[in-house]
N, C-alpha and C positions, 0 to 999 in steps of 0.2 A: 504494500500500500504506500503511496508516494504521496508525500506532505511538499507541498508549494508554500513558501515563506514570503512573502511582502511586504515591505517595511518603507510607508508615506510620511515624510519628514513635515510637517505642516508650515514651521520655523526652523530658525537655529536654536530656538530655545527649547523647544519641546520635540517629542513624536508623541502623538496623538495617537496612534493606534496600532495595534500588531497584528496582522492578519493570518492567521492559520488554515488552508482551506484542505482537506483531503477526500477521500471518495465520500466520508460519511458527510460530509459539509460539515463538518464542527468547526467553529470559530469560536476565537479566545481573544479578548480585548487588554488591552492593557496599556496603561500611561507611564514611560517612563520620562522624565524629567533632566533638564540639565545639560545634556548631550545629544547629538545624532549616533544611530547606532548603524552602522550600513555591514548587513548579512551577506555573504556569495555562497548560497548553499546548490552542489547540485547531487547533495543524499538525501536522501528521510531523516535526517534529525526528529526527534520529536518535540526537542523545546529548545528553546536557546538558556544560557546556562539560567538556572533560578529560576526560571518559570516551570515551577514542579506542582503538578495541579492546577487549580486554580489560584495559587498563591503568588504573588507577585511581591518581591523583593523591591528595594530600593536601586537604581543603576550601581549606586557607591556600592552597596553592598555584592551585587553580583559582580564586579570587576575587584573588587581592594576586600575582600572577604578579610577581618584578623588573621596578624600574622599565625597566631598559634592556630588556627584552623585552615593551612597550607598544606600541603604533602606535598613533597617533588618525588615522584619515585622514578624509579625503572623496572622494565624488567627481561631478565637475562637468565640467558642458559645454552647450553649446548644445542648446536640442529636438530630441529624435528624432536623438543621436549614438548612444546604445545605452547610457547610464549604468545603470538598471532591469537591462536583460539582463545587463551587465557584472558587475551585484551579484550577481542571482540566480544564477550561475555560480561567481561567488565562496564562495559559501555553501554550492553542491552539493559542489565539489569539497574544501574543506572540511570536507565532513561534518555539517554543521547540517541538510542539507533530504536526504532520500529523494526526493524527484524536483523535476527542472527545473522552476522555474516560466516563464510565458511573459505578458510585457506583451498580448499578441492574446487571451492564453485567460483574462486577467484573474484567474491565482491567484500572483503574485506576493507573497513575502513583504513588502518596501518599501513599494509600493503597495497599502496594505491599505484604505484608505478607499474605498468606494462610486464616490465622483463619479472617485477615481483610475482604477481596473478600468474604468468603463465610460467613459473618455478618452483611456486607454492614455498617460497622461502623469501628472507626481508633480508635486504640490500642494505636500503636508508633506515635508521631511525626517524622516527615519526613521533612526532608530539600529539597529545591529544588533551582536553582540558575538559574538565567534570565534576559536579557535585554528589558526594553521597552523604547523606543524613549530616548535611549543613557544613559539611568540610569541603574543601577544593582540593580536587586533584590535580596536579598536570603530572599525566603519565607518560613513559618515553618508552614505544615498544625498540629493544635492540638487535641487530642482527645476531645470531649463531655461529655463520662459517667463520672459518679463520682468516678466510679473505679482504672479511671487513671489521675488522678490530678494531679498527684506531675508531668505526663508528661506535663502538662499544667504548673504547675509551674515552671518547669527545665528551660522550653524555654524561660517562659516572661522574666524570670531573663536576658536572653541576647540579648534582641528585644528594639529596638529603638522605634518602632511603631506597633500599632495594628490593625486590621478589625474588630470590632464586626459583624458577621452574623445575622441576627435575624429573624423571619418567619413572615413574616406580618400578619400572619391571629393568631398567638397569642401572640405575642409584646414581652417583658421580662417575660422568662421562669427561672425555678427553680434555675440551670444550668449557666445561663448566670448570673444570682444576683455573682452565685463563682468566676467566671473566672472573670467578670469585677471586684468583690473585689480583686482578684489578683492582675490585673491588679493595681490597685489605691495604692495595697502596692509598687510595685516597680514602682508606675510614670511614666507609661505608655501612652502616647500620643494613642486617636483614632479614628478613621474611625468607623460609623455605614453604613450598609449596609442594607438595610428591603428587604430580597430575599422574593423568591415567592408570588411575587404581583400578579402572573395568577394563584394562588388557589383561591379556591372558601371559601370565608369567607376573604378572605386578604381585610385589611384596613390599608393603609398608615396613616391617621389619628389616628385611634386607637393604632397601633405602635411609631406614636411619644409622644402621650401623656402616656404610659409606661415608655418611655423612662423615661419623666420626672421626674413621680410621685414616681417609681422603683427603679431607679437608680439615681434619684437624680442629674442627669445631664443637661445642658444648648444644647439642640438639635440647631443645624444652618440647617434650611434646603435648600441645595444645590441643590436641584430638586425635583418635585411633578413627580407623574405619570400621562399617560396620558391613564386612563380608570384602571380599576381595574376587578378582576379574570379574566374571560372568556374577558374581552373586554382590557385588559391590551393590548396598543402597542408600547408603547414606554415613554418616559419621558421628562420632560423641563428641559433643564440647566440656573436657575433663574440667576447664576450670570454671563454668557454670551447672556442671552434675545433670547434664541434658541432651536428649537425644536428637537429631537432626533427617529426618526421613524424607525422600524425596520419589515424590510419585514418580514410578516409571511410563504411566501413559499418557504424560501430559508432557508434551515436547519441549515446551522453552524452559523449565526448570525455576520459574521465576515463584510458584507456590509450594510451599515445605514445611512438614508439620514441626516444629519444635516442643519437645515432649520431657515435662523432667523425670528422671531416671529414679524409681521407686524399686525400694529391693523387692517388695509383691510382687510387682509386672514382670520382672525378668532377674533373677536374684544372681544371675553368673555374670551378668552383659554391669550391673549395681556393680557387683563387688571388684570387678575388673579396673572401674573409672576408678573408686574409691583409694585403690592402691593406685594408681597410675594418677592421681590428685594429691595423695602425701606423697608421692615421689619426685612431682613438681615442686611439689611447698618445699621440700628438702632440699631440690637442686638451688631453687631460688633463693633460700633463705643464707646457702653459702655460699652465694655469689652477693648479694646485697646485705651490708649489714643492718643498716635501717628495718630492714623485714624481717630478719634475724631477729633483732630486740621484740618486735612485735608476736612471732612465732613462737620464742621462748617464755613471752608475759604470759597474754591475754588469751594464747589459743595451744599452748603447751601439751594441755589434757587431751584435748580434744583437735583435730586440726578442720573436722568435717565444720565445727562452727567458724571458721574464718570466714569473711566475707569475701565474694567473686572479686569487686569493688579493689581491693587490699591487694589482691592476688595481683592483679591485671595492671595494679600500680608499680607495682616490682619490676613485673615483668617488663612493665616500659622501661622500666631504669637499664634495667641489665641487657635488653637491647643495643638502647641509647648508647651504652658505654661499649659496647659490641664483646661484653665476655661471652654469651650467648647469641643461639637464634632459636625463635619460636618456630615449630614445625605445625602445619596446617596441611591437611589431603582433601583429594575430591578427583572431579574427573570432569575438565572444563569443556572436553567433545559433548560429553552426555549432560553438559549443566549442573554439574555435583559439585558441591562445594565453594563457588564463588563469591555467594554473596560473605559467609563467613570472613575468608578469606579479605574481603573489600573491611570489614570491620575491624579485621586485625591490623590491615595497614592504618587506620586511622586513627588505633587504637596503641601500638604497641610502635609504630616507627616515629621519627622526631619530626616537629616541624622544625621552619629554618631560623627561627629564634633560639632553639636547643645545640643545633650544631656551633662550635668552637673556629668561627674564621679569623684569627690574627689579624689579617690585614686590614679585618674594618676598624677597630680602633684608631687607626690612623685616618680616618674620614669622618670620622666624628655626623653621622647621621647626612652625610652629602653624598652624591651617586657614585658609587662603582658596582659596575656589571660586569660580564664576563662576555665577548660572541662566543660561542660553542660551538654552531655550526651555521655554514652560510648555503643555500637554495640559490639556485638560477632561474628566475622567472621570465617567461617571456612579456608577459604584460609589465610585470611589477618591476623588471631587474632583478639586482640582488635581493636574495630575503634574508636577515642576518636572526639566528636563532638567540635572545640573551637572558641570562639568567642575570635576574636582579638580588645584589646584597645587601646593597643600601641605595636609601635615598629613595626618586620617585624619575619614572620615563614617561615626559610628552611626546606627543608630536610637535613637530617645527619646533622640538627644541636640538639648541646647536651643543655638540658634544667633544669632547678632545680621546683622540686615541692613544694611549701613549705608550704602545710597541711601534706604532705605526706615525707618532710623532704629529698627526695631522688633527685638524676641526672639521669634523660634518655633521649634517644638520639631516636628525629623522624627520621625514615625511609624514608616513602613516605608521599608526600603531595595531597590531593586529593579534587576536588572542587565537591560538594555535585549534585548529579541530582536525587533525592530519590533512588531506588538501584542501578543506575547507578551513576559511578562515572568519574571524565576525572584529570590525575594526571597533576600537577604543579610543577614550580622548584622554586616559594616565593606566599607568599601573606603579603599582610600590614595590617594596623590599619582600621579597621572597615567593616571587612570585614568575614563571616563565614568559616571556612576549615576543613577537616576531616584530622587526623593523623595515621598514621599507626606504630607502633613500639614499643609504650605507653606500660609496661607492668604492673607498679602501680599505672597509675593516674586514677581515681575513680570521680564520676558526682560530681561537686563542689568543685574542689580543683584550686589554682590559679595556673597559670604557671607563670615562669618569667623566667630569663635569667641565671642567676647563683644564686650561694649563695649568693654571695656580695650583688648584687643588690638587693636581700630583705633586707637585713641587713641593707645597703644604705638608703634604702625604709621606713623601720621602725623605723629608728634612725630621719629620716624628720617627718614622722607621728610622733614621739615622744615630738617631739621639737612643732610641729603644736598646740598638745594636750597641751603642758603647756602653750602654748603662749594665748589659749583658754582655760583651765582650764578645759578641757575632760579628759576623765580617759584614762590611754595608753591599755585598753580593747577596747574602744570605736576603737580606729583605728586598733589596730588586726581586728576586725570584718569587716572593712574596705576592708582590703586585706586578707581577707578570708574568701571573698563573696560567701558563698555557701547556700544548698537551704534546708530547714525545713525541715524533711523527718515525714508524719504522722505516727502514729502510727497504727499499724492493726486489724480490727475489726473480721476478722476470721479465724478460726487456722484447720487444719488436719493432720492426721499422711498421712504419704507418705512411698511406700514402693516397691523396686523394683523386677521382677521377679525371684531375686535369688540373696544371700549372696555372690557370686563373683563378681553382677553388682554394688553391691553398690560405689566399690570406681567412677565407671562413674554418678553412681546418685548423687554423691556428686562432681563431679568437675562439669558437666552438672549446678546444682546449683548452684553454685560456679561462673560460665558465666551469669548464668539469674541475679542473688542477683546485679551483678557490671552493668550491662544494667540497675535494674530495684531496686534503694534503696528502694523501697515500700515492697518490698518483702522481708520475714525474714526468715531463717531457723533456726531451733534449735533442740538439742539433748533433748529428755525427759530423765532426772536422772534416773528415776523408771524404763521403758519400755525398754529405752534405742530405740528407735524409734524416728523416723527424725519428725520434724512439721514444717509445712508450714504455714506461715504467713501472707494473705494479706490482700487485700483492698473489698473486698465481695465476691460472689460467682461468677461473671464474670471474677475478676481476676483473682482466683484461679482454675478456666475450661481452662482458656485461658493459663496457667502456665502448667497445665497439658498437653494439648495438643502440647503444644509447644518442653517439654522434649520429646514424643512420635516422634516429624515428624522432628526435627533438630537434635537431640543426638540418634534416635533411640530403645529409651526405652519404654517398658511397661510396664507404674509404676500404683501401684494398692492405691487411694484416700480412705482413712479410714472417716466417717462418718463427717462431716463440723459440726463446734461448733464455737459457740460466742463465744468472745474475752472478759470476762466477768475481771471487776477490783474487788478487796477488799480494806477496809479502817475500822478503828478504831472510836468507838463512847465516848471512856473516855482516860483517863489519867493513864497511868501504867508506874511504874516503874520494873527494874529487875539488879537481879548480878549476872555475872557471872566469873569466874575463868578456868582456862586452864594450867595444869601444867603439861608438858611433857618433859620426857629424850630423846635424839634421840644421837646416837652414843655416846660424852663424854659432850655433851652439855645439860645443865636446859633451856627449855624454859618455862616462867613462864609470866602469863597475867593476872589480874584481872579488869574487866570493872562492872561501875554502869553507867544507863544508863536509861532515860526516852522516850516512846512513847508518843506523844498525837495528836488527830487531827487540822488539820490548821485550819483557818481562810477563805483564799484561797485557790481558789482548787491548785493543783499541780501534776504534773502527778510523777515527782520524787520528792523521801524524804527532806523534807527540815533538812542542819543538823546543829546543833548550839553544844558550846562546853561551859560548865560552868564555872566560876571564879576559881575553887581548880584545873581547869586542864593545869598542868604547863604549858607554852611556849615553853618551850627548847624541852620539851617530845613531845610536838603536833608537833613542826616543823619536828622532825625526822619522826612521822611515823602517821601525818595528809593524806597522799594518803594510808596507809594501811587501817586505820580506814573507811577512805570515802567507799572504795571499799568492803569491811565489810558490811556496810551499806546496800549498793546499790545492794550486792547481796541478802542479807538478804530478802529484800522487793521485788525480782523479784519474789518470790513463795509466797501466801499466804495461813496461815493454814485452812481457810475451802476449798476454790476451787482449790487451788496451782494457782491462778491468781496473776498477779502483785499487786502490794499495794501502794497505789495511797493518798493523800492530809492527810503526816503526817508528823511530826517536830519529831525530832531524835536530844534530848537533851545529849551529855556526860557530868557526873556530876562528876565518876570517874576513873581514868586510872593508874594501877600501873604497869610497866616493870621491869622485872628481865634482868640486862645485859647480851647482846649476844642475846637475843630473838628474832627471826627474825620476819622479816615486816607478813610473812604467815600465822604464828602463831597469828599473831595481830590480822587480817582480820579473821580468823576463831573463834577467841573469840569472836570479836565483834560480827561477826553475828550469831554464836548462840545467845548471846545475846540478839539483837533483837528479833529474831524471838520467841524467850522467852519471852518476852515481850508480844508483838503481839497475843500470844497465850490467856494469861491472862487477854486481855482485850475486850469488848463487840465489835464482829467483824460485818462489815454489806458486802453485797455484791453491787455492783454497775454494771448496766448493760448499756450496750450502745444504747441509745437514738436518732433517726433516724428523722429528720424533713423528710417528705413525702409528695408529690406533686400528684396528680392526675386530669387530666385534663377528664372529661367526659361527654356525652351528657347528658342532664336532664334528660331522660327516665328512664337514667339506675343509675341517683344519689341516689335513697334509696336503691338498694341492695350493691352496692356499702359502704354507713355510715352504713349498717346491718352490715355487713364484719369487717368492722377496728373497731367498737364497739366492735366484738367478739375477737379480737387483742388486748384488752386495748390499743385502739388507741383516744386519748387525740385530738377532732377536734378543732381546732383557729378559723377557716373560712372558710367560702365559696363563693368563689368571680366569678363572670360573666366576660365568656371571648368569645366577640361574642356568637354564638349561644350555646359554654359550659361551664360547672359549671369548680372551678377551686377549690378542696377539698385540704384545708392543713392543717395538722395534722403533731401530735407526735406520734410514733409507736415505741416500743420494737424492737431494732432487730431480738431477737428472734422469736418474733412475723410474720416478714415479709418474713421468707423465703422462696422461691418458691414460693412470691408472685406474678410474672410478670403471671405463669399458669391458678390461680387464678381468675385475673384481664381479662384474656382473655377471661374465659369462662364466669364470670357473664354477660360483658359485650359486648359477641359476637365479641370480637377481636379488640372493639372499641373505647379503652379509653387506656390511655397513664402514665406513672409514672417515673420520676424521686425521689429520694432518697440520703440521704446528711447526715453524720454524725453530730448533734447537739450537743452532751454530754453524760456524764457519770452520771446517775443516780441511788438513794438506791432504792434495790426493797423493793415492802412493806413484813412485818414477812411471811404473807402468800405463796405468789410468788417466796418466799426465799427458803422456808423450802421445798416446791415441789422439784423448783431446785435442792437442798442437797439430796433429796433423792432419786430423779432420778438417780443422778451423782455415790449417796453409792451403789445403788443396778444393776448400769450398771459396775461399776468397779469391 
């Protein structure tokens, strides 16, 4: 059923009416005051936010809800755990969607992009924004594959709180090990969720104790199930002593009897919560001491008299503090357990006045926000995604960037409903917003209010650091909180159907590279041909296809090659000299200058400068030399691959005056690369930890296969009824593996893949490669 939204501005002062029209003709009237509200719906929403009912909110209220009634979540997990289904349920039950969407049927809200719907798997992160029983949500569904991490990392960086998804029927996957390390770097409070307890093989049991041994974390369990796969119907909520049954003939799962749990009605299903209730009180009580004092006074005797109220307060805390996680089940295909689930997030994760950010005390209640992620719109342009910490975001207000040094001025302000969006006249501190106008702010850059106020900003952080005796780096990195961007493991020429479309192939790029820092393009010197840079061969199918149906281009993929490094095995030195006239001007350079390998790895050159090299000389032209350096090592002389875990000694530097800084740079790196030349080079190739989940029938053809791969196997661990094979593999090794994998094993065994490291191939391995590479060039 499709709901048509129309929204007649009467002034600028008012809207006078909200028009709701759908098959049944029901119209819903409403005044909001103060602002224009301008909707672009082309889904069934069924209300815009706060219009729940017939109830109607105040504008303030439905845009600036209290901070403490905010939730920023995510939510994350391994491929095909059910995160997409999880949301789309979230959002029915909610009230935003008039009907289920389904990952199969491709009309999910999340997954709104093209290559998404027809992979049944999420690319982008997607925001979506929501009320349930008076709190705001904004939720951020994240990708799975390992392709698109840094999208997983963009978001955690700006999330209060998280959902782990996880499959019951095989506990912590590959996958989840990443995303929950994510997580733990930025201090991520979370929610576990064990979906699809009505598969076949699902064990709530075997799930929690992954939990444990895996991740290394303190499960609280919040509820058992009540029956498991085929007999899954519902759950017990242990810390309200009450049972949760969900009709199975009613499809949308939206009505569920909630039942308290009486030792008469069922005396084994009673006595089971009762124990699995004092064994919460007991976990929580030695993790919080405040609950402790309370559990040993007032309810010592008896624990069954503690109040839910008590309980559920705790459990916020020891959240919060992240010694635990609460564990919650259900089955978000068949509509089990979600609405719970939405309670607990509301109930048990922090808003953004609880979380601990340092660097707002240096802004003292004036704006800094974060971009996170930036959209390429065709109507809009840029769409810059920002999480607000402090302060308040208009439009047409003017803003300073200060990674990026510059002043721009947002447009429009727009409140996220994955590709629908509904515009706004402010939003406050803790709360997610889309920007429109943004023409150089880029994922990672902080926003603030003006110049002054970083300056402001920095000069407190300055002051903070000596009072603590931190370096004044330590607080730069503070306030220019941005996000790791990996490096890329596979490279192609790229090339468009004709030398007039290039400059669109290149700005087309230009839009993806600012959406998508993972992605790198670069000019080959030699060929003079484009290369594309990314995260595996999913990435770069889904980059392809994406210039093809958004920019309109038919660009033609030159053969996919490993991202392969180089590194030095001795110690060389080298001189070199640079004496050029150019107009009336001598530029004159002589550099000596030593290579050797590190100790630690290092992906850039480490560069050190010796005792005979003056100070006064290094200060003037220390960033020529650096850059010298650094380009020197991007090509290396067997593969032209980067050059990776090597110290870049200067021992000697002579300037003829007037020499300019370019000249500098170009002596040094010939130099180097002089260097490099003359000493015993090895190649290093990227190293793949590989997961394979498969039945036992099919596990020796399976270890035949990655043996003929030089696949280095660790183990093989029992996961319910399958083998779970983990292993080291070549990337080279694994490409067009997933084809592979299908046919030995009749479509039936599963692989995730993770970048591990950079490792020397052996002489042999080497010299193949080299000679492939001489006699295809």
């Amino acid at each position: 059923m499709l709901a048509y939204l129309r929204i007649f501005a009467v002034n600028h002062q008012k809207i006078s009416s909200l028009h709701i029209n759908n098959m049944c003709c029901c119209k819903r009237r409403a005044s909001l005051k103060k602002s224009e509200l301008h909707v672009l719906f082309g889904r069934n929403y069924s209300s815009l936010p706060g219009l729940i009912g017939n109830d109607v909110k105040s504008l303030h209220s439905v845009i600036n809800p209290p901070i403490a009634k905010i939730r920023n979540i995510g939510i994350m997990a391994h491929i095909d755990a059910g995160k997409t289904t999880t949301t789309e349920r979230i959002l029915y039950y909610s009230g935003y969607t008039r009907s289920l969407g389904d990952v199969d049927d491709g009309d999910t809200v999340t997954d709104f992009m093209a290559q998404e719907r027809e992979r049944g798997i999420t690319i982008q992160s997607a925001a979506v924004t929501f009320d349930w029983k008076g709190y705001r949500i904004n939720l951020i569904d994240t990708p799975g594959h390992v392709d698109f991490t840094l999208e997983v990392e963009r978001c955690l960086r700006v999330l209060d709180g998280a959902v782990a998804v996880f499959d019951a029927s095989a506990g912590v996957e590959a996958q989840t090990l990443t995303v929950w390390r994510q997580a733990d770097k930025h201090k991520i409070p979370r929610i576990c969720f064990l979906n699809k307890m009505d598969k076949t093989g699902a064990s709530f049991n075997y799930a929690v104790e992954s939990i444990k041994e895996k991740l290394k974390a303190k499960p609280l369990l919040l509820q058992f199930p009540i029956g498991e796969a085929k007999t899954f119907k519902g759950v017990v909520d242990i810390v309200n002593k009450e049972k949760l049954l969900w009709n199975s003939n009613l499809d949308d799962g939206k009505d569920f009897e909630r039942k308290p749990l009486l030792e008469t009605s069922d005396t084994e299903l009673f006595k089971k919560t009762i124990e699995a209730r004092n064994t919460l009180i007991e976990q929580v009580a030695d993790l919080d001491d405040e609950f402790a004092d309370l559990v040993l006074g007032e309810f010592s005797e008896n624990f069954d008299l503690l109040p839910a109220e008590k309980l559920q307060t705790a459990i916020h805390r020891v959240t919060v503090a992240q010694v635990a996680v609460p564990v919650l089940c259900g089955s978000a295909l068949k509509n089990k357990g979600v609405q719970p689930l939405l309670d607990a997030i509301t109930m048990y994760l922090p808003s953004p006045e609880e979380r601990n950010y340092e660097f707002l005390q240096w802004y003292k209640g004036d704006l800094c926000a974060l971009a996170f992620k930036v959209l390429h719109d065709k109507q809009r342009g840029p769409v810059v995604f920002m999480r607000i910490y402090s302060g308040m975001l208009k439009p047409q207000l003017a803003i300073h960037n200060i990674n990026g040094n510059c002043t721009e001025r947002i447009s429009r302000l727009l409140l996220p409903f994955a590709d629908q969006h509904v515009e706004i006249p402010s939003l406050t501190a803790g709360n997610i917003a889309l920007t429109v106008g943004l023409k150089q702010t880029a994922t990672g850059d902080t926003i603030v209010s003006s110049k002054s106020s970083a300056l402001a900003a920095a000069r407190q952080a300055k002051r903070e650091g000596e009072k603590k005796h931190k370096q004044n780096r330590e607080a730069d990195r503070l306030l220019l909180a941005g996000v790791e961007i990996p490096e890329p493991v596979f490279f192609c020429t790229i090339e468009p159907p004709s030398v007039a479309k290039q400059p669109d192939l290149d700005r087309a790029l230009k839009c993806l590279q600012r959406e998508d820092p993972s992605l790198k393009v670069r000019l080959d010197p030699d060929s003079g041909q484009t290369i594309l840079c990314g995260m595996g061969e999913l990435h770069i199918e889904i980059i392809h296809d994406r210039i093809k149906r958004e920019y309109g281009l038919e660009t033609y993929l030159g053969p996919l090659q490993v991202a392969y490094r180089e590194t030095i095995l001795n110690s060389v030195r080298a001189t070199d000299t640079l004496d050029r006239i150019l107009g009336d001007k001598r530029h004159l350079v002589t550099v000596e200058l030593e290579a050797r390998p590190t100790e630690k790895p290092s992906v850039v050159p480490v560069i050190e400068y010796g005792e005979s090299v003056s100070e006064d000389l290094l200060k003037a032209s220390q960033e020529a030399i650096e850059n010298g350096i650094h380009s020197a090592c991007l090509q290396g002389p067997l593969l032209g691959s980067p050059i990776q875990d090597v110290v870049i000694t200067l021992h000697l530097l002579v300037i003829h005056p007037g020499t300019s800084t370019t000249m500098i740079s170009a002596c040094v790196s010939r130099c180097v690369q002089k260097a490099l030349k003359k000493a015993d080079k090895q190649v290093l190739e990227p190293l793949m930890n590989l997961e394979v989940t498969v039945i036992r029938e099919y596990l020796s053809p399976v270890l035949a296969d990655l043996a003929q791969r030089r696949g280095n196997i660790q183990e093989i661990q029992t996961r319910q009824d399958n083998k779970v094979v983990i292993a080291f593999v070549p990337l080279a090794e694994i490409m067009g593996y997933s084809t592979v994998l299908r046919t030995l094993t009749s479509g039936s065994a599963t692989f995730a893949i993770e970048l591990s490291t950079y490792q020397a191939m052996s002489p042999q391995d080497q010299r193949i490669l080299l000679t492939r590479r001489s006699g295809s060039s």
